[in-house]
C-alpha positions as CSV (number, residue, x, y, z in Angstrom):
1,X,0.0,0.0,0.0
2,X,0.7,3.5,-1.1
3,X,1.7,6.5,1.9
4,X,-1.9,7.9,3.6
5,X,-2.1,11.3,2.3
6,X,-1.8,14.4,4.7
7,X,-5.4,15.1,5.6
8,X,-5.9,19.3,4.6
9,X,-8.6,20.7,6.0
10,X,-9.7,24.6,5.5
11,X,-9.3,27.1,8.3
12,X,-11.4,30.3,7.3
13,X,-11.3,31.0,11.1
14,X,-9.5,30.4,14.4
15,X,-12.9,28.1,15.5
16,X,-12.9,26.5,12.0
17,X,-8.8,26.1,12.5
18,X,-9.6,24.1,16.0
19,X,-12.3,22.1,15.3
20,X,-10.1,20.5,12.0
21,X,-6.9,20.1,14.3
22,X,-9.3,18.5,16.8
23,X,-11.0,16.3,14.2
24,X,-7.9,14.9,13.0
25,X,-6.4,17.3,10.0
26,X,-3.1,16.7,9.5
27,X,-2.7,20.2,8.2
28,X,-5.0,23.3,7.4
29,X,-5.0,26.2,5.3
30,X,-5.7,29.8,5.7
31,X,-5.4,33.3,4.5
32,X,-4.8,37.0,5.8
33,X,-6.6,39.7,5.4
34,X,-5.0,40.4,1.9
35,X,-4.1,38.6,-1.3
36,X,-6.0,35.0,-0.8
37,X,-9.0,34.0,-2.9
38,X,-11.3,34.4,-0.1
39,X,-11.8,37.8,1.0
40,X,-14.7,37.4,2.8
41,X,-13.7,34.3,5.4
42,X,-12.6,35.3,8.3
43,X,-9.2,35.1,7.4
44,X,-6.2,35.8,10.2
45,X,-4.7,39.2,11.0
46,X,-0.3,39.0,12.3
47,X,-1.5,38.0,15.5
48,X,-4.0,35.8,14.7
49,X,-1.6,34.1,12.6
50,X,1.0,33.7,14.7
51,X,-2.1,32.4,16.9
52,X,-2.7,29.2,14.4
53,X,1.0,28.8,13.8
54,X,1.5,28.2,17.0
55,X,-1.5,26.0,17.6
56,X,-0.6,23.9,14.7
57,X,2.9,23.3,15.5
58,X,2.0,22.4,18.9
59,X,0.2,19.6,18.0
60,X,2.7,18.3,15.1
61,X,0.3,19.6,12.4
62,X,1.3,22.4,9.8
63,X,-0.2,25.8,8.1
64,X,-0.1,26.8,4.4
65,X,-0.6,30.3,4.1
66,X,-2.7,31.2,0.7
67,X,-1.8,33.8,-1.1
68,X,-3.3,33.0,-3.9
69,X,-4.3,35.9,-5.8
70,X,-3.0,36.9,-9.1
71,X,-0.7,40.0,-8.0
72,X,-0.5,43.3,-10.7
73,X,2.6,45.0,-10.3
74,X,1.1,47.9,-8.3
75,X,0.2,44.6,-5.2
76,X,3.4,43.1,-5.5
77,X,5.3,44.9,-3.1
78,X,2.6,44.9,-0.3
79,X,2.9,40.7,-1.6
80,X,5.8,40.0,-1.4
81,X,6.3,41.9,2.1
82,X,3.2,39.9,3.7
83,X,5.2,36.6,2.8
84,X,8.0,38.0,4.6
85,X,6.0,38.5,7.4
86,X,4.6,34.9,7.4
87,X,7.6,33.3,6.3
88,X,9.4,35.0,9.6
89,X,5.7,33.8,11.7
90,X,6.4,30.4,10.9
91,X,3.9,29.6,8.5
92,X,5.1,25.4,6.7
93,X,4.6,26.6,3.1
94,X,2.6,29.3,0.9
95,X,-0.2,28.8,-1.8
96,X,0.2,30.6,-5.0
97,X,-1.1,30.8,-8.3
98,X,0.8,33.4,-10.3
99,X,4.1,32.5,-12.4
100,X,5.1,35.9,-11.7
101,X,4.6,35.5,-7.7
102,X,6.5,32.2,-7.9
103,X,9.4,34.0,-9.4
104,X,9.5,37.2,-7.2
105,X,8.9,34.9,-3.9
106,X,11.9,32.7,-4.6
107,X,14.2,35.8,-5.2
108,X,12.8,37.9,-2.5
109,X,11.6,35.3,0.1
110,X,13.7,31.7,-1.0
111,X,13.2,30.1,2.4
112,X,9.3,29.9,1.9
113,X,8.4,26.5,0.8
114,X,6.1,27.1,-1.9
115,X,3.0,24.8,-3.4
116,X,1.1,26.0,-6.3
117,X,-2.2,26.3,-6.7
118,X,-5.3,24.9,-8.0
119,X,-5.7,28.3,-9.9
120,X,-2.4,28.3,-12.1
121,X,-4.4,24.9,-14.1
122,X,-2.0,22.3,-13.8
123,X,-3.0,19.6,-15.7
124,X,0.2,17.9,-16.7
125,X,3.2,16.4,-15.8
126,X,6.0,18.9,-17.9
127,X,3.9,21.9,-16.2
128,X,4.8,20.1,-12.7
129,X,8.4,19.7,-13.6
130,X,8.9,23.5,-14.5
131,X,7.4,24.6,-11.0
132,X,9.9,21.8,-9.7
133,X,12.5,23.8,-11.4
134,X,11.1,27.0,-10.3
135,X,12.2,26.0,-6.6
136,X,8.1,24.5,-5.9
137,X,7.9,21.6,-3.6
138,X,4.0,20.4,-4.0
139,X,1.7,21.4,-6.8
140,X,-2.6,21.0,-6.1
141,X,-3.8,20.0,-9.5
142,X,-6.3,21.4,-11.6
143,X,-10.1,19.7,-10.2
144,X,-10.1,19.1,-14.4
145,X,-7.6,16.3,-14.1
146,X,-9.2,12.8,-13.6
147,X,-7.8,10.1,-11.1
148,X,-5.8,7.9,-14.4
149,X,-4.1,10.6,-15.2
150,X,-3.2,11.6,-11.5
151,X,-1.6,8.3,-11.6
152,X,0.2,8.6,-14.8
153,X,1.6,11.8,-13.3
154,X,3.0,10.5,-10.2
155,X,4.6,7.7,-11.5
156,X,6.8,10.0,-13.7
157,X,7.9,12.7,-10.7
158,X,10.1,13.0,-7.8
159,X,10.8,15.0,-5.6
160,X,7.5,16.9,-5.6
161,X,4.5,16.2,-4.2
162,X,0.8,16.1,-5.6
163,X,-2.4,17.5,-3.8
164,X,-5.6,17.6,-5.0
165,X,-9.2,18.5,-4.0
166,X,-11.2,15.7,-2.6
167,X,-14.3,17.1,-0.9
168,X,-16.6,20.4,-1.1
169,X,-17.6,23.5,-3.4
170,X,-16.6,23.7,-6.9
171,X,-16.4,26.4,-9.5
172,X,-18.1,25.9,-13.0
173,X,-15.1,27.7,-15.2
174,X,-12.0,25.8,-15.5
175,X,-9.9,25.8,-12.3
176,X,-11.9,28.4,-10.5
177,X,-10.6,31.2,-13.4
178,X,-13.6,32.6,-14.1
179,X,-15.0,36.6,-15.0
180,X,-18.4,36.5,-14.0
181,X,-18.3,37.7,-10.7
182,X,-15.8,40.6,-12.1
183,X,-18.3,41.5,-15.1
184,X,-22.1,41.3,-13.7
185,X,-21.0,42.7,-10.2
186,X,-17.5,44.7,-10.3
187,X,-15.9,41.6,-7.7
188,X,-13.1,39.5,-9.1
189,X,-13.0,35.9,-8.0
190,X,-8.9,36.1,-9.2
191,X,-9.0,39.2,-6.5
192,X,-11.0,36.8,-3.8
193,X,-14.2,38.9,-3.9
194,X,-16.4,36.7,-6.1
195,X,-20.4,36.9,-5.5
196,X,-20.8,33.6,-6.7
197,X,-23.4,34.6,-9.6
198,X,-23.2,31.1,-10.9
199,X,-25.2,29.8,-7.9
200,X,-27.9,32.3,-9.3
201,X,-31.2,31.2,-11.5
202,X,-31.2,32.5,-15.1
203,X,-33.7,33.1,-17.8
204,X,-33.3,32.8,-21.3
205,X,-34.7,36.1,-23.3
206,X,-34.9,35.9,-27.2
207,X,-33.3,39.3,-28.9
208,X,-37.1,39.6,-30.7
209,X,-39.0,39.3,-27.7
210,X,-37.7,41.9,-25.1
211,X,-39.3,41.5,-21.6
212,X,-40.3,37.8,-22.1
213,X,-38.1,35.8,-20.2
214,X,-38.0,32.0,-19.9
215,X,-36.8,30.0,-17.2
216,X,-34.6,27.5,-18.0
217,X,-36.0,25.1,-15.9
218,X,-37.6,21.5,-15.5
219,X,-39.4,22.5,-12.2
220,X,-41.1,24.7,-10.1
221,X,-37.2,25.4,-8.5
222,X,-35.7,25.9,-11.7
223,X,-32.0,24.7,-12.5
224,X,-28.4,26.6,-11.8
225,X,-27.2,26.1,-15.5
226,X,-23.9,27.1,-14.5
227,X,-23.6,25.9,-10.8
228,X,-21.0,22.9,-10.4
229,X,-22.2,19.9,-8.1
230,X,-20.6,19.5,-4.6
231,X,-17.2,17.6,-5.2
232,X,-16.8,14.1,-2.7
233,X,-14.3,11.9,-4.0
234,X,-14.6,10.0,-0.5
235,X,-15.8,6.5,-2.6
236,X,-12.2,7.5,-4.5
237,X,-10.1,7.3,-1.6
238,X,-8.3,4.0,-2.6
239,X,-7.7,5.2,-6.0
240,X,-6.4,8.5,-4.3
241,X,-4.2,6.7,-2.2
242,X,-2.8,4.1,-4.9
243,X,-2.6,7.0,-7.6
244,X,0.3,8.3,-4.6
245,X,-1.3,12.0,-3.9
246,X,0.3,13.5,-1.1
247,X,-2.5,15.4,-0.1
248,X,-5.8,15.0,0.1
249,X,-7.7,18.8,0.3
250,X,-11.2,19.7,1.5
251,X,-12.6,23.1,0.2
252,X,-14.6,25.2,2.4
253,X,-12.6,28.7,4.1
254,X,-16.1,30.8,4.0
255,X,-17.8,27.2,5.8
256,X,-18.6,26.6,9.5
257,X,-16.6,25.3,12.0
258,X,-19.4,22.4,12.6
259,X,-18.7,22.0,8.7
260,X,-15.5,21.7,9.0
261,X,-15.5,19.3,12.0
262,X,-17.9,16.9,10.6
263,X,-15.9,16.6,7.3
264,X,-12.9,16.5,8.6
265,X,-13.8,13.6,11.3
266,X,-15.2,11.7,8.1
267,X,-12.4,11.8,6.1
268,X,-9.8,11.1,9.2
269,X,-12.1,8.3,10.1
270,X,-12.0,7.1,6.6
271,X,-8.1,7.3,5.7
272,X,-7.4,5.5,9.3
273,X,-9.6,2.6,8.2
274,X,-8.0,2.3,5.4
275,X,-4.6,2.4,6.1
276,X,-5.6,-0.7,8.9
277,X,-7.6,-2.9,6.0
278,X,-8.9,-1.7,2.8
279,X,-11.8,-4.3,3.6
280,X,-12.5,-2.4,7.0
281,X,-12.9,1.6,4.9
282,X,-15.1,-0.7,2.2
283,X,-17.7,-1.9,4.7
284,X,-17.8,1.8,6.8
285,X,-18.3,3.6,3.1
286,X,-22.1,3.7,3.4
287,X,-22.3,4.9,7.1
288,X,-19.0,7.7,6.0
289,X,-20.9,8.8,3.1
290,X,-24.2,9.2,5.8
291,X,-22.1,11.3,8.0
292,X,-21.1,13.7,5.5
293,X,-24.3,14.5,5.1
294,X,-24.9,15.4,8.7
295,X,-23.0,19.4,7.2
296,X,-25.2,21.6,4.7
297,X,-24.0,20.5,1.4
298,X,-25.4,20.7,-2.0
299,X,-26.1,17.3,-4.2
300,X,-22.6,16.0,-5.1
301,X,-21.0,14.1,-7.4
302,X,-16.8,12.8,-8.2
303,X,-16.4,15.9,-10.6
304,X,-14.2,15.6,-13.2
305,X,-12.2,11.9,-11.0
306,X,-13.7,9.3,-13.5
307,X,-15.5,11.0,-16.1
308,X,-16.8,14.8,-16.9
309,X,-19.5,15.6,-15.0
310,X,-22.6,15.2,-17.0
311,X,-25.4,17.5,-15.4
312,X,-24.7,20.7,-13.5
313,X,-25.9,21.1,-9.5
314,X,-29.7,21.4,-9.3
315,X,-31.9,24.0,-7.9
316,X,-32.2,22.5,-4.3
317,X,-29.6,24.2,-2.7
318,X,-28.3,23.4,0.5
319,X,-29.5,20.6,2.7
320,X,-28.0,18.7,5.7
321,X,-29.3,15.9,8.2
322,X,-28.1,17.5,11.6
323,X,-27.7,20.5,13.3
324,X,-25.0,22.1,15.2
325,X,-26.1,22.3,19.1
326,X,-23.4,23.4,21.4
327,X,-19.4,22.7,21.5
328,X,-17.7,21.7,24.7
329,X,-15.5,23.9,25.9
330,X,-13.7,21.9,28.6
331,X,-13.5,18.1,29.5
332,X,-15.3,16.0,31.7
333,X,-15.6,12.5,32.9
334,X,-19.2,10.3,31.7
335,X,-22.0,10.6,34.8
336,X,-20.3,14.8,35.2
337,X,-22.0,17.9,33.5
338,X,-19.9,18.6,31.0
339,X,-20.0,22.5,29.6
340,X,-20.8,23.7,26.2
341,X,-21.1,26.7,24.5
342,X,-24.8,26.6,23.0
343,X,-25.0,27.5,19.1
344,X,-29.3,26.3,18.9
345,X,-31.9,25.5,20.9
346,X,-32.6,22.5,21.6
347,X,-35.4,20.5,24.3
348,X,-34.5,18.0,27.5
349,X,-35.8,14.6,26.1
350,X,-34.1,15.3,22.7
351,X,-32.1,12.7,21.2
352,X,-28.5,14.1,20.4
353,X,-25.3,13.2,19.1
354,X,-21.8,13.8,20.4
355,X,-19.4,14.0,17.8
356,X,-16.2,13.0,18.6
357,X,-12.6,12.3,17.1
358,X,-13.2,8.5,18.2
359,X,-16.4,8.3,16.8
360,X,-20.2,9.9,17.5
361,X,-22.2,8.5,20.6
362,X,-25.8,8.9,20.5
363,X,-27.0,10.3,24.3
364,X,-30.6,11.8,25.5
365,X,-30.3,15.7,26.6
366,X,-31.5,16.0,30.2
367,X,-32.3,19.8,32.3
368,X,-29.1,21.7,32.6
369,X,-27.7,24.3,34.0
370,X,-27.5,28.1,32.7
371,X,-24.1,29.0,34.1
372,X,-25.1,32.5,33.5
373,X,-28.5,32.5,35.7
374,X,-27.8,29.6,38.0
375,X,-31.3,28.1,36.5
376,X,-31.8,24.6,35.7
377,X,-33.8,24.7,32.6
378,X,-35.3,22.5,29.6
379,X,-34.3,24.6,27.1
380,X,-32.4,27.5,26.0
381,X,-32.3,29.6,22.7
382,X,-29.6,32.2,23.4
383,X,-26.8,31.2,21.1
384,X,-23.2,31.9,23.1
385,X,-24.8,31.5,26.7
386,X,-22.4,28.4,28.6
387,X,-24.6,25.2,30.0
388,X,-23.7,22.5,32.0
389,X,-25.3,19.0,31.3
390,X,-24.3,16.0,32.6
391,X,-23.2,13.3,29.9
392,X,-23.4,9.4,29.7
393,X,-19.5,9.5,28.4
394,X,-16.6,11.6,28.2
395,X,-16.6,14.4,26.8
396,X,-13.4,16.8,25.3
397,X,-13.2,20.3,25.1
398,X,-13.8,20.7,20.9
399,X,-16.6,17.6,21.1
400,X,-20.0,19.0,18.8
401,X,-23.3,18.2,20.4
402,X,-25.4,18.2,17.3
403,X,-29.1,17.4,16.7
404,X,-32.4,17.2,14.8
405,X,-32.4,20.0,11.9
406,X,-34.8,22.7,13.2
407,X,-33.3,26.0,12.3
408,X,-32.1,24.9,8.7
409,X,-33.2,23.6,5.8
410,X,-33.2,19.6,6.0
């Protein structure tokens, strides 16, 4: 059997950041408030990134700064500065996608490891030899480039690794490139500012027939004619791991931490399996593929891993089978009231589930306490407000108390 993959999870925020180190990631990924392709996550200011460095080396895991914007020459001094500044924080490597920021980084900045992103389109093995040459030590492939010819590619490099996208949103131009954001709203997704029209309905208006427009559409929802699918490769993960990627990838820097944690868990669940007995991964698929359903998600499909995709996403939009309750925030032994931060309400009597990194235990809430009031109630709707509620097993500060969907679409 082939090397398990690093699992790399998204970090979009310090919660998002914990709840993957405390789910099992092997490494996460993050931006700063400038020159990453999503400029509306959270993102990490110095401080905050010296914050997640820190919390990632602790734990033997590692942080890849993105900077994956494509730089004009009026950005690249303010660029090229901010990787000095991470590079001197600690950060393990930095993502980019321009051929011109690969260049100035290994002049101005040569100690930064450098992996190249999904963005610059690699497709092919001479393009990952020249950013080999280039001074790049991992290059995340194009979502265009199926699972044989992933293999192919390996088996002719070395000394570089290969990450590529497993799980999560995807974009519907090639390798995320696209204008459409930049021309119908004035936001470039190549800047990180894209609106994501492509998740938008459209209508199809003949140049003879002003003012009549007709949906494009095969129900009362209509269709996203340009929205990808969901990508989950999870069914893939033999082929992944035999095809010798180094990295596995889950998108998802503007999602929840709850998101983040349930995926995460999945796919650490899944990869351990796996590396103990194919056989053992095979029989837990079905019940894997349930859990990632437990995160809001859109209908998925393996993207581009086996064949081209052959319909685009439909017109349901998102839907998930649990909901985030409360997260502990401290640990405790089974039979003690263990605390939580509450995120939704929930009702004594309900059946929950604690999600943990060994696994998800299915427990009955019961009155707690309001640590803010002293009261013992049945239930509480003030997201943020701590609680105390005993627990049939132990519980870890990071553990997700999640529940029956009543706040969010199904």
């Amino acid at each position: 059997m082939k090397k398990i993959p690093e699992l790399l999870c998204p970090a979009g925020t310090m919660e998002a950041l914990k709840a993957a180190l405390h789910f099992g990631a092997d490494a996460v990924y993050g931006g700063m408030k400038r020159f990453g392709l999503r400029a509306f996550a959270g993102n990490f200011d110095e401080a905050q990134l010296r914050e997640a460095v820190t919390l990632c080396h602790a734990t033997g895991k590692k942080f890849y700064l993105t900077m994956n914007v494509f730089p004009f020459d009026d950005q690249m001094d303010d660029f090229v500065e901010t990787a000095r500044i991470a590079h001197a924080i600690g950060v393990d490597a930095a993502i980019v996608s321009d051929i011109g920021a690969v260049v100035t980084l290994r002049q101005a900045v040569p100690e930064l490891v450098l992996h190249v992103s999904t963005q610059a389109s690699t497709v092919n093995t001479a393009a990952v030899k020249h950013y080999q040459q280039l001074g790049c030590e991992r290059v995340i492939l194009a979502r265009e480039t199926s699972l044989e010819r992933i293999g192919r590619m390996t088996a002719q490099l070395d000394g570089i690794e290969i990450e590529t996208f497993v799980h999560g949103a995807a974009c519907m131009a090639y390798s995320g490139r696209c204008l459409l954001s930049a021309a119908m709203v004035g936001r470039s997704g190549n800047q990180g500012e894209c609106a994501q029209p492509c998740r938008w309905q459209y209508h199809v208006v003949e140049e003879k027939r002003p003012g009549e427009y007709w949906p494009v559409c095969e129900d009362d929802n209509g269709t996203y004619i340009f929205s990808a699918k969901d990508l989950c490769l999870m069914p893939l993960l033999p082929g992944l791991v035999e095809a010798g990627v180094a990295s596995l990838k889950i998108e998802g820097r503007m999602k929840t931490e709850y998101y983040v944690a349930t995926v995460t868990a999945a796919y650490r669940r899944a990869l351990d399996l796996y590396a103990g007995s194919p056989e053992a991964f095979e029989a837990a698929l079905p019940a894997l593929m349930e859990e990632l359903a437990c995160a809001s998600h859109r209908d998925s499909d393996t993207g581009f891993a086996l064949e081209k995709p052959r319909e685009p996403g439909s017109a349901e939009g998102f839907h998930q089978e649990r909901e985030f309750i409360a997260r502990a925030v401290s640990d405790s032994r089974a039979g003690e009231p263990a605390r939580f931060m509450l995120k939704n309400r929930f009702h004594a009597g309900d059946w929950l589930e604690l999600l943990t990194p060994g696994g998800v235990h299915r427990v009955t809430a019961v009155p707690f306490l309001r640590e803010k009031t002293g009261e013992w109630l049945d239930t509480l709707g003030v997201g943020g407000e701590l609680i105390a509620m005993p627990m049939p097993v132990d519980v870890h500060a990071g553990d997700i108390l999640r529940g029956e969907v009543r706040n969010h679409r199904r």
